[in-house]
C-alpha positions as CSV (number, residue, x, y, z in Angstrom):
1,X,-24.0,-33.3,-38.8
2,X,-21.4,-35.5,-38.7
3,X,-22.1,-39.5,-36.8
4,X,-20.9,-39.3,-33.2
5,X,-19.3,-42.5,-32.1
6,X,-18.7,-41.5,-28.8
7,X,-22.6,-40.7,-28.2
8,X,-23.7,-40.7,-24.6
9,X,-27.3,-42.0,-25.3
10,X,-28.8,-44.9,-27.7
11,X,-30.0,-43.4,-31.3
12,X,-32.9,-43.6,-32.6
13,X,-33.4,-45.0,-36.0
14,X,-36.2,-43.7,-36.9
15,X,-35.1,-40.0,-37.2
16,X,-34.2,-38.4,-40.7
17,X,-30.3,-37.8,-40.4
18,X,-30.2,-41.6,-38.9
19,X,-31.8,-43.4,-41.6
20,X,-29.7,-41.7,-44.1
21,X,-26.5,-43.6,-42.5
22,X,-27.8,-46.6,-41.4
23,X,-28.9,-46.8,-44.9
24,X,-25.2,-47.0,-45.9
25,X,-24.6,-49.2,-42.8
26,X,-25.2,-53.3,-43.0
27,X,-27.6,-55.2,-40.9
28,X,-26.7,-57.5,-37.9
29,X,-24.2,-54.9,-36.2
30,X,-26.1,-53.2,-33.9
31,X,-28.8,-55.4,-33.4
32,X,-28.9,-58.8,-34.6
33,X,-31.2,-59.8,-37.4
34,X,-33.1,-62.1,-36.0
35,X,-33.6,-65.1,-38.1
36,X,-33.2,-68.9,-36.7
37,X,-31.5,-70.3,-40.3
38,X,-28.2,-69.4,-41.8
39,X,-26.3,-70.5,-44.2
40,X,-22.2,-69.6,-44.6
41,X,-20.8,-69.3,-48.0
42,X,-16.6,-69.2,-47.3
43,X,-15.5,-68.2,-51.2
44,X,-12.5,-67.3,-52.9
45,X,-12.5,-64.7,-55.0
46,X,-10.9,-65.2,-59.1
47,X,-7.4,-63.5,-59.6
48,X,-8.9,-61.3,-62.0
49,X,-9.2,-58.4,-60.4
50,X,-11.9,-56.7,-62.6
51,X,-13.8,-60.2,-61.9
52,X,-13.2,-60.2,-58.3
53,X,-14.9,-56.3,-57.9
54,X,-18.0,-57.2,-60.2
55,X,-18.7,-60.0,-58.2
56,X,-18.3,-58.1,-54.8
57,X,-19.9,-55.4,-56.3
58,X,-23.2,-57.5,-57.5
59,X,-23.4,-59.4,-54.1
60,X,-23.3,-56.0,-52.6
61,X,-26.3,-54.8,-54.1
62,X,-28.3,-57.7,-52.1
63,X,-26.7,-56.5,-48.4
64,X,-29.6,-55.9,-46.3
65,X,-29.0,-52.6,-44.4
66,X,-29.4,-51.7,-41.4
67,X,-31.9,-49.3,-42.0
68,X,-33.8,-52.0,-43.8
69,X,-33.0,-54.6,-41.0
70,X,-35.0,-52.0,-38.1
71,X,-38.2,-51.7,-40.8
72,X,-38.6,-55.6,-40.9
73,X,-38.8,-55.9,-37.3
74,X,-40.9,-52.8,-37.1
75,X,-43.7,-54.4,-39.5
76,X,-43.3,-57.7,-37.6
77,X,-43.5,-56.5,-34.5
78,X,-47.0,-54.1,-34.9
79,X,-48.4,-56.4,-38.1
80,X,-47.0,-60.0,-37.5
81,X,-45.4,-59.3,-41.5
82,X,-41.7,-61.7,-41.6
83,X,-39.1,-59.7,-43.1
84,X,-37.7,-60.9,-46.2
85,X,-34.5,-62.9,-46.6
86,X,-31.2,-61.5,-44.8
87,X,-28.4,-60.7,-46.5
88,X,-24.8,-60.0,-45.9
89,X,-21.6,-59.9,-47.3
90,X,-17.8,-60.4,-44.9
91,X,-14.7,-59.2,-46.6
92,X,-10.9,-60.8,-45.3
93,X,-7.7,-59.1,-45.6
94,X,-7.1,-61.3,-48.3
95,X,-9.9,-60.7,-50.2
96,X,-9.5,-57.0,-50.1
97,X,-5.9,-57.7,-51.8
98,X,-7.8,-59.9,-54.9
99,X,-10.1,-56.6,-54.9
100,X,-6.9,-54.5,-55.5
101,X,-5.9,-52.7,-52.3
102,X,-2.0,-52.9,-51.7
103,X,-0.9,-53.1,-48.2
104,X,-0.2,-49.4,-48.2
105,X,-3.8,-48.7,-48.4
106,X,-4.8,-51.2,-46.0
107,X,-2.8,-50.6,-43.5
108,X,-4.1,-46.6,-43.9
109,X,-8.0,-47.9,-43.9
110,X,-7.5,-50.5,-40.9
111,X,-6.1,-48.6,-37.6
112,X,-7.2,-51.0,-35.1
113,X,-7.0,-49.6,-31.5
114,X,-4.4,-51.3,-29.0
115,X,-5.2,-53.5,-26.0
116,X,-3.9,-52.6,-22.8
117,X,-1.8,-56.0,-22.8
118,X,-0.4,-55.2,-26.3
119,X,-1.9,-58.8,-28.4
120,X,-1.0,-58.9,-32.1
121,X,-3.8,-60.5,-33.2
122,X,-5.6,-58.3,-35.8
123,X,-7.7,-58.1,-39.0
124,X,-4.7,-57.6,-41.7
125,X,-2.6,-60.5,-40.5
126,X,-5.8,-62.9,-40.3
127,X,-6.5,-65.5,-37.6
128,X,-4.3,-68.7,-38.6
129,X,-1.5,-66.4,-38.6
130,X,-2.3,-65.4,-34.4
131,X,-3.5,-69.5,-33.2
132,X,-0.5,-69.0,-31.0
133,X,-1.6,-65.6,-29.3
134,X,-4.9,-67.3,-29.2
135,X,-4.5,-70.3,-27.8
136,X,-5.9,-72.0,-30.8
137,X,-5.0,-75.6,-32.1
138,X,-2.5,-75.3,-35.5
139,X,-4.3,-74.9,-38.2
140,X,-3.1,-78.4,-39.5
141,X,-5.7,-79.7,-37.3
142,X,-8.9,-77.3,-38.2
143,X,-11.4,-78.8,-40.3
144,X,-10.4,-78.8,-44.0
145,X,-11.9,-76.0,-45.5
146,X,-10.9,-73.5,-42.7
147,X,-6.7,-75.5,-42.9
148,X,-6.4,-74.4,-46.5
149,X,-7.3,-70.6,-45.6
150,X,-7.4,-67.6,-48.6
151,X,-10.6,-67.6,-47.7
152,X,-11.8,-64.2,-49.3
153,X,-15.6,-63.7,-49.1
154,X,-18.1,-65.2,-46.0
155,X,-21.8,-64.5,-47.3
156,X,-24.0,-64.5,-44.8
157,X,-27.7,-65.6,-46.2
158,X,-30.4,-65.8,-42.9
159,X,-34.4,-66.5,-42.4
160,X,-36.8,-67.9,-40.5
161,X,-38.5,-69.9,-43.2
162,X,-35.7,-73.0,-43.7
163,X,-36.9,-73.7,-47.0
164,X,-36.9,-70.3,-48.7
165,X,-32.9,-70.4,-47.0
166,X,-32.0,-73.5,-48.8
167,X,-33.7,-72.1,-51.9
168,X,-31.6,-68.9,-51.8
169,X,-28.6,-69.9,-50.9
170,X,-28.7,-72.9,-54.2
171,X,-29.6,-70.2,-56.1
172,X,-26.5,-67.9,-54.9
173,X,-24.1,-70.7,-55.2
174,X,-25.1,-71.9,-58.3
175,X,-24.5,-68.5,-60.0
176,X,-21.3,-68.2,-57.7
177,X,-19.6,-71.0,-58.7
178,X,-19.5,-70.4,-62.2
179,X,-16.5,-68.1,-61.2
180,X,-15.5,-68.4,-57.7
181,X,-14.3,-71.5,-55.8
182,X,-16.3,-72.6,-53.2
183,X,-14.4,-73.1,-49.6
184,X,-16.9,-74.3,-47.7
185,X,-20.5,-74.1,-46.1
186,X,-21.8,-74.2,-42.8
187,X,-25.4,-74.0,-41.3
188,X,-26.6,-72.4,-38.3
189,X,-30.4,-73.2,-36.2
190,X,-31.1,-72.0,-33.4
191,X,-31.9,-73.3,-30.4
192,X,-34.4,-72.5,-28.1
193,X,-36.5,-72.6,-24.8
194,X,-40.1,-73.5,-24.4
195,X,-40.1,-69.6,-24.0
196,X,-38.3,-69.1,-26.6
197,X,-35.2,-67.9,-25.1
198,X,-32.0,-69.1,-27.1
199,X,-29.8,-71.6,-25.6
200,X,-26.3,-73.5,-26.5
201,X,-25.7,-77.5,-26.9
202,X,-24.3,-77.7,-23.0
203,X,-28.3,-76.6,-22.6
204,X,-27.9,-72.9,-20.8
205,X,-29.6,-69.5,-21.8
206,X,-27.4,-67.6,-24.1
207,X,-27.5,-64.1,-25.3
208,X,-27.6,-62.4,-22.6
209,X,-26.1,-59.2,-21.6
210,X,-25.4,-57.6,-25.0
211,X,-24.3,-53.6,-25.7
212,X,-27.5,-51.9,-27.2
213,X,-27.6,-49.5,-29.2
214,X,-30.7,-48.7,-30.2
215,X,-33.8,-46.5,-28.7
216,X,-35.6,-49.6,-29.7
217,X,-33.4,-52.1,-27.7
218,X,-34.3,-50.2,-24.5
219,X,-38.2,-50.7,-24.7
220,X,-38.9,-52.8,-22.1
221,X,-36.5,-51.2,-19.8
222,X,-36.8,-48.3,-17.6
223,X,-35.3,-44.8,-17.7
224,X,-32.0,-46.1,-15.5
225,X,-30.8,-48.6,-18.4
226,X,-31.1,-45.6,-21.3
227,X,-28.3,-43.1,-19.7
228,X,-24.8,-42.7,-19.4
229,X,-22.6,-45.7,-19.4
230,X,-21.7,-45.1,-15.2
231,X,-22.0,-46.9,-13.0
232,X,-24.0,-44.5,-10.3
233,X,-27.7,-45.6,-9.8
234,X,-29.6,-42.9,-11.7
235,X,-33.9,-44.5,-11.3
236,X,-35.7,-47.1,-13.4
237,X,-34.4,-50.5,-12.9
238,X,-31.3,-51.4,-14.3
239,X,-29.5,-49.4,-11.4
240,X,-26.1,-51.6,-11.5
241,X,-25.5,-52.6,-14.9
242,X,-25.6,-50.5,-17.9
243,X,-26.7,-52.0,-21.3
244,X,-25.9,-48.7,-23.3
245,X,-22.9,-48.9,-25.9
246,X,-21.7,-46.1,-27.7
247,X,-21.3,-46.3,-31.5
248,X,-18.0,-46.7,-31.0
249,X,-17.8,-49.7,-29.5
250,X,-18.4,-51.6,-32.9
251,X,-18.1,-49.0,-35.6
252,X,-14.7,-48.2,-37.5
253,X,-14.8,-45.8,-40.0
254,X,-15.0,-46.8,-44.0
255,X,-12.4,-44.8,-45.8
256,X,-12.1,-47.0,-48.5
257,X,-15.4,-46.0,-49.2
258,X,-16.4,-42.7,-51.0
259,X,-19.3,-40.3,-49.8
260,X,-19.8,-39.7,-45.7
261,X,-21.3,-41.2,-42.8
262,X,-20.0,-44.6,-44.3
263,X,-18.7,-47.2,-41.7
264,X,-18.5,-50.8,-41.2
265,X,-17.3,-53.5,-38.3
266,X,-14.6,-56.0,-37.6
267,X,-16.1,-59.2,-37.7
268,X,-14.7,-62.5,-35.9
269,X,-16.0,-65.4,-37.1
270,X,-15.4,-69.0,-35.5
271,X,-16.9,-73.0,-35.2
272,X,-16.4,-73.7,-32.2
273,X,-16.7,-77.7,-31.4
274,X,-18.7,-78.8,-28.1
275,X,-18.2,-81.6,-26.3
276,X,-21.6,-82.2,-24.8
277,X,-21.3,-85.8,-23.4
278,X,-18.1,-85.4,-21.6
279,X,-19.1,-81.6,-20.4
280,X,-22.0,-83.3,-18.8
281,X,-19.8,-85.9,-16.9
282,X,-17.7,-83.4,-16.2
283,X,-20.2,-81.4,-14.5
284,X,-21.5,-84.0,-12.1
285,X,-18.0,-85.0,-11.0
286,X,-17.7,-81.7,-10.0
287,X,-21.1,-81.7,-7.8
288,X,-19.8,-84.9,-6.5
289,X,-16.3,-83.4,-5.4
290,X,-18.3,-80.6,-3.7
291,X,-20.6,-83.1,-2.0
292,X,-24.0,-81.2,-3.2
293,X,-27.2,-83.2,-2.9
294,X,-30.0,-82.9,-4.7
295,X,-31.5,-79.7,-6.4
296,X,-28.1,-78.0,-5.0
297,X,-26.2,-80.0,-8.1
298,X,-27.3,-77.7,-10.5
299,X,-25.2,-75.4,-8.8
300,X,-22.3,-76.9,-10.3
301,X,-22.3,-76.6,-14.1
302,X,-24.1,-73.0,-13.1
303,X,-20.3,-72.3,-11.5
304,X,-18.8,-73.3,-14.9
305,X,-21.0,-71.2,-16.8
306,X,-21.9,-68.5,-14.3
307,X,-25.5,-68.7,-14.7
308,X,-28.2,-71.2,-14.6
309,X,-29.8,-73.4,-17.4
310,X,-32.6,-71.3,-17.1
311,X,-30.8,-68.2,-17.3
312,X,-30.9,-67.3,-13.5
313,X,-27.4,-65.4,-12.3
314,X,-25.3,-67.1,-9.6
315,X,-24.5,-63.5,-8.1
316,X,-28.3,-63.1,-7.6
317,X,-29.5,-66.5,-6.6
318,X,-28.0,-69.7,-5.3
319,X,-30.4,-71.7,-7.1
320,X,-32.4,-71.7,-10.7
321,X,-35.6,-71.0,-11.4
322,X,-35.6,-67.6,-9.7
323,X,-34.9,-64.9,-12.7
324,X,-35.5,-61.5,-10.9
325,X,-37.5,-59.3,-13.2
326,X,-34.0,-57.4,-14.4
327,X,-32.0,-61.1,-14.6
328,X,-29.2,-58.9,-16.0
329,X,-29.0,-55.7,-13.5
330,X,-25.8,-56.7,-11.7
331,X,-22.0,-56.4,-11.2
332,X,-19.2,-58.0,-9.3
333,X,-17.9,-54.8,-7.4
334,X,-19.7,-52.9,-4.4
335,X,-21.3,-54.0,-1.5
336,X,-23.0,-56.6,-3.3
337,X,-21.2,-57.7,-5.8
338,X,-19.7,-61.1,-4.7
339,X,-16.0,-59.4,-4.6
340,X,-15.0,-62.8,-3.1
341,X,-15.9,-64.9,-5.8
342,X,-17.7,-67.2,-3.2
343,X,-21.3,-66.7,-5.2
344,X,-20.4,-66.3,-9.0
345,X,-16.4,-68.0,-8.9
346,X,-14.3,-65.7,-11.2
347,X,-13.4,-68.3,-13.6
348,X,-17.3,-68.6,-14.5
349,X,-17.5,-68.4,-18.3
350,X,-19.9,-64.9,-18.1
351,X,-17.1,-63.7,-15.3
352,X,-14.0,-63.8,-17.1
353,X,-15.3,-62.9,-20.5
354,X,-17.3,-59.5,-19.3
355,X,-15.5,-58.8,-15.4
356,X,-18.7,-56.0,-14.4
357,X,-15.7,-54.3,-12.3
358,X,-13.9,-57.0,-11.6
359,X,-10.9,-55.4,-13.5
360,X,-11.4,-52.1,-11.4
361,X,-11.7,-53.6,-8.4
362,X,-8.5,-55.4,-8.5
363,X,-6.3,-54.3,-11.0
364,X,-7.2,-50.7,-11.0
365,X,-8.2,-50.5,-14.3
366,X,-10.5,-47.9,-15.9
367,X,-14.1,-48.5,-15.8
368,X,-15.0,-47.0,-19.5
369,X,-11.6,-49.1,-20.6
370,X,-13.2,-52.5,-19.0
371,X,-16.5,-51.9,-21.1
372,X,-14.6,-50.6,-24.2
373,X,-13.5,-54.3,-24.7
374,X,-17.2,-55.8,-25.2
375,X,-18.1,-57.5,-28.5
376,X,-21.4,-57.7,-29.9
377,X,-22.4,-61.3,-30.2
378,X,-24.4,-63.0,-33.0
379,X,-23.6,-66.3,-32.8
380,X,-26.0,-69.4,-33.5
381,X,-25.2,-73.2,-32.5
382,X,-24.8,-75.4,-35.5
383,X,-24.9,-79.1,-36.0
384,X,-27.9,-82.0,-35.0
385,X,-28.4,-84.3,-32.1
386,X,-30.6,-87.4,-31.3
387,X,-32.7,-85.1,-28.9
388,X,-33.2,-81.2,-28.4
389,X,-31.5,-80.3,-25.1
390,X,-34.5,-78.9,-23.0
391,X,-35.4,-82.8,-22.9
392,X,-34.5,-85.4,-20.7
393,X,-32.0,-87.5,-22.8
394,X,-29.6,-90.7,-21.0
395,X,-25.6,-90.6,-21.7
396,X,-26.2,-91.8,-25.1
397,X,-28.2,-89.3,-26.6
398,X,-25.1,-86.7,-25.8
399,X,-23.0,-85.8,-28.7
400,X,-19.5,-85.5,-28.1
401,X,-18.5,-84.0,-31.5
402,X,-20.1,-82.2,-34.7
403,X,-22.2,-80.0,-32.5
404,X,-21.2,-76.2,-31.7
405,X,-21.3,-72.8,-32.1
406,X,-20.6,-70.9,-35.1
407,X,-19.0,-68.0,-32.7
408,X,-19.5,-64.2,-34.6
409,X,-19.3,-60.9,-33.0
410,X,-18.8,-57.4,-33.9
411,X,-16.3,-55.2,-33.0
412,X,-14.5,-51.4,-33.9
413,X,-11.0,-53.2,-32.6
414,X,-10.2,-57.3,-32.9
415,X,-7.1,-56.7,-30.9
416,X,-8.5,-54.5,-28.4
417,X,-11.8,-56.7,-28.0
418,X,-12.2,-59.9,-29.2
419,X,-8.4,-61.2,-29.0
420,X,-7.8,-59.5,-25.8
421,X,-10.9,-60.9,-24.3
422,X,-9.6,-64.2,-25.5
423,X,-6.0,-63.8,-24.6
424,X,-5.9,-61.8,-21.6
425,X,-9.2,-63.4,-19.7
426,X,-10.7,-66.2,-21.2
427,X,-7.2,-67.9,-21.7
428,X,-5.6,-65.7,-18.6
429,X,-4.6,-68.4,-15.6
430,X,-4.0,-65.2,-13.5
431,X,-6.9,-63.4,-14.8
432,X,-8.1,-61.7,-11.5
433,X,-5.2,-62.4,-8.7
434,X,-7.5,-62.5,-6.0
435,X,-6.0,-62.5,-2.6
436,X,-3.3,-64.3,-4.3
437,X,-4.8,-66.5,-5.8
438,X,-4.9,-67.6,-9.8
439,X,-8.2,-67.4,-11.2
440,X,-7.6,-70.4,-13.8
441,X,-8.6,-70.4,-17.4
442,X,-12.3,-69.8,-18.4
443,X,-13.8,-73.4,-18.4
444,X,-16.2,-73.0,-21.2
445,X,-13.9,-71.1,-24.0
446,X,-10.7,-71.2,-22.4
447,X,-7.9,-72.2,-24.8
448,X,-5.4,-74.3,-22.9
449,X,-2.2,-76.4,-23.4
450,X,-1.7,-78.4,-19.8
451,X,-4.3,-78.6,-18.1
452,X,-4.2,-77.1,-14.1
453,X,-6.2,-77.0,-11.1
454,X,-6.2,-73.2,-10.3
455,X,-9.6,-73.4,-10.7
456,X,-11.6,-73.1,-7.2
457,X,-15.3,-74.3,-6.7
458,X,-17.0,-73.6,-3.5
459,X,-19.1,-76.4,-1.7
460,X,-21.6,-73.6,-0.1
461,X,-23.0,-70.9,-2.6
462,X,-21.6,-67.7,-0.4
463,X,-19.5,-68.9,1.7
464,X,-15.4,-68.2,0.9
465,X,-14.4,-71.1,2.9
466,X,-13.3,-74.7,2.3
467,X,-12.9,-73.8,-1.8
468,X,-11.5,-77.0,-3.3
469,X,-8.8,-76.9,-5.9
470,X,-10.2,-78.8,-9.6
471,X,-10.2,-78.0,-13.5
472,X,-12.4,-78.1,-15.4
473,X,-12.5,-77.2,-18.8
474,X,-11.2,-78.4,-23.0
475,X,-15.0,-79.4,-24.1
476,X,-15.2,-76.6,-26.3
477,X,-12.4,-77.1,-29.7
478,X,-11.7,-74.4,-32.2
479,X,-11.8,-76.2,-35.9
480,X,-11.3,-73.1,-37.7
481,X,-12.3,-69.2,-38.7
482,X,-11.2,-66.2,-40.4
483,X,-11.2,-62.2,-39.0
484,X,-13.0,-60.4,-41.8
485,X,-14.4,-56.9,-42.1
486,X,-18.1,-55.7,-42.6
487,X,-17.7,-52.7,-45.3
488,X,-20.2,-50.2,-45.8
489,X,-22.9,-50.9,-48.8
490,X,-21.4,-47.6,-50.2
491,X,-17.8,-49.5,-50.7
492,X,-19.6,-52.5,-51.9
493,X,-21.7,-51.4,-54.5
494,X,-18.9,-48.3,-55.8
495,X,-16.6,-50.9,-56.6
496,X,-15.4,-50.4,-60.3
């Protein structure tokens, strides 16, 4: 039986006809893989075309599959056994011409579905060629290897154990090199809580609120988070918001590959710059334009971001430190779902970039449609700092450059998710035009030119009243990416 991509319920991978295709499918798409290293290998391919395919095909034969990916967690998860090194293997527009695809072909093979506010940002054309649509500085001023682009390959190398990383990923550019040029390298390690929650350099819980997938995503959640994508309580506890993502959401079909059941993912890859120092200024002049005292200041960078340090959403609680037991179960429309703005504002970083029926409410949109532009996210912050932000640190212990996040997601459309996400909300002055009003740009990832003060912060969590007028916002810098494609190991290792 054919893959559905418009399945109403999470699959299971451990069934027969499921392994067989997530055999041919790569790691890290539908769940993240896990590991708290990377390493980035940017490459470009030889003009030799015969070359160019031998080497794609002999990195191929290393991709880690999915398939593979859900055993390793399996074994560490009932035996404590790590999984072996991850491997994976990104493919540009660019680097599918060295491999010998004309445009004809390409343009057949990569149908990418069209946003609702038509964006022309997509996979063929690459990213430096949509910075405008984007919002993104020229790419004159990204960080060198990223400004001289062709950038063909991205091998993705992962593990927990650093050292075994470093090891591998010598090894792979040592044999690499011999033939291909190397663009350039970047490292990813995670950060984390004391709980071992993940967290970016501005110091709040990240991750949250990803599509699953998987039977195995849904474990600790109750029967109301594995149904239908709806909105209508159905038991269990996630009544309001529904993880569940259908296939669809991040698959495209493979048909440059031969055999069935073969599919791979759009893939976005971006560093992403923070400021840390002045982000932190930033947010106490904002608690100190809305007069908060106290334990109530916290409040303000939790209106920039949407959330809490530790995670805890503005729509549920006023204050941190109080994560209900589903952190995650809400949404901005119904009786309770802040349709002012006056707990979570609508600018709030979380907000703009995934509205919960914000979109529905007020611009009559289609539910399914607001979902259907979700990425999955598997970024990791890069970059080191005097001190690890869970700890008390004074001005000067802030970094205000060469920290970040190296910004990835998954997707089945880049113009119909991540650049319309980026263009259309995060970058979107009018975004949601409550009562009127402009929303301003998202303060966290928000791509701006001039600077305005749209933005409107509320001095009492709650209250729609006395909102005063102030932006905040250019912490976060783009210094460079690529749009690339995720091909099935099929394609990869068929390559002639």
């Amino acid at each position: 039986m054919p893959v559905d991509l418009g399945n109403t319920n999470p699959i299971d991978p451990s069934t027969p006809e499921n392994r067989t295709w997530l055999s041919k499918l790569r790691g890290n798409i539908l769940s993240g893989h896990g590991r708290d290293n990377t390493i980035h290998v940017f490459l470009r391919l030889p003009a030799d075309q015969t070359a160019a395919r031998r080497i794609v095909r002999e990195l191929g034969s290393t991709v880690t599959s999915a398939h593979k990916q859900e055993l390793h967690r399996k074994l560490f998860k009932e035996a404590g056994i790590p999984g072996e090194l991850f491997r994976t293997l990104l493919v540009s527009a660019n680097g599918y011409r060295k491999l010998g695809f004309d445009d004809a072909a390409l343009q057949a093979a990569f149908v990418e579905k069209a946003a609702p506010v038509p964006t022309q940002s997509n996979f063929l054309d690459g990213m430096a060629a949509n910075f405008a649509e984007l919002g993104d500085p020229a790419k004159e001023q990204w960080d060198l290897g990223f400004r001289d682009g062709n950038i063909d390959l991205m091998l993705l190398l992962a593990d927990d154990d650093n050292e075994r990383l470093i090891t591998e990923a010598r090894q792979a550019i040592d044999q690499l090199e011999a033939e291909c040029e190397l663009v350039c390298v970047e490292r990813g390690t995670a950060l984390r809580t004391d709980d071992g929650e993940g967290i970016e350099h501005f110091g709040y819980v990240d991750g949250r609120s990803q599509p699953l997938f998987l039977t195995t995503e849904f474990r600790n959640l109750e029967a109301g988070a594995i149904g239908p994508a709806t909105q209508e309580a159905s038991g269990g506890s996630m009544n309001d918001w529904k993880p569940f993502a259908s296939l669809g959401l991040v698959l495209h079909e493979d048909t440059l590959a031969s055999g069935t059941d073969c599919f791979g993912s759009y893939f976005v890859f971006r560093k992403l710059e923070q400021n840390v120092r002045d982000f932190t200024i930033a947010e106490q002049r904002l608690a100190d334009l809305l007069d908060l005292k106290d334990e109530e200041r916290e409040r303000a960078g939790a209106m920039v971001v949407g959330r809490f340090r530790d995670g805890s959403p503005l729509v549920k609680s006023g204050s941190d430190h109080h994560t209900p037991v589903k952190a995650n179960d809400f949404i901005y429309d119904g009786a309770t779902g802040d349709v002012s703005g006056a707990k979570c504002p609508f600018q709030a970083h979380i907000r703009k970039t995934n509205p919960r029926g914000d979109t529905v409410r007020e611009l009559g949109a289609p539910f399914d449609d607001e979902r259907g532009h979700r990425i999955a996210r598997r970024g990791i912050p890069y970059g080191t700092r005097n001190r690890h932000p869970n700890a008390f640190q004074a001005l000067d212990d802030l970094p205000s450059k060469d920290v970040g996040l190296l910004f990835m997601c998954y997707q089945s459309s880049i113009r119909n998710q991540f650049a319309f996400m980026q263009h259309s909300w995060a970058n979107n002055e009018g975004f949601i035009p409550h009562a009127g009003d402009k929303t301003g740009t998202d303060p966290i990832i928000g791509q701006v030119g001039t600077p305005t003060e749209d933005q409107s912060w509320f001095p009492t969590y709650d209250d729609p009243t006395g909102s005063k007028k102030s932006f905040f916002g250019k912490f976060v810098t783009m210094k460079g990416g690529e749009f690339f494609f995720a091909p099935s190991i099929p394609f990869l290792t068929g390559l002639n």
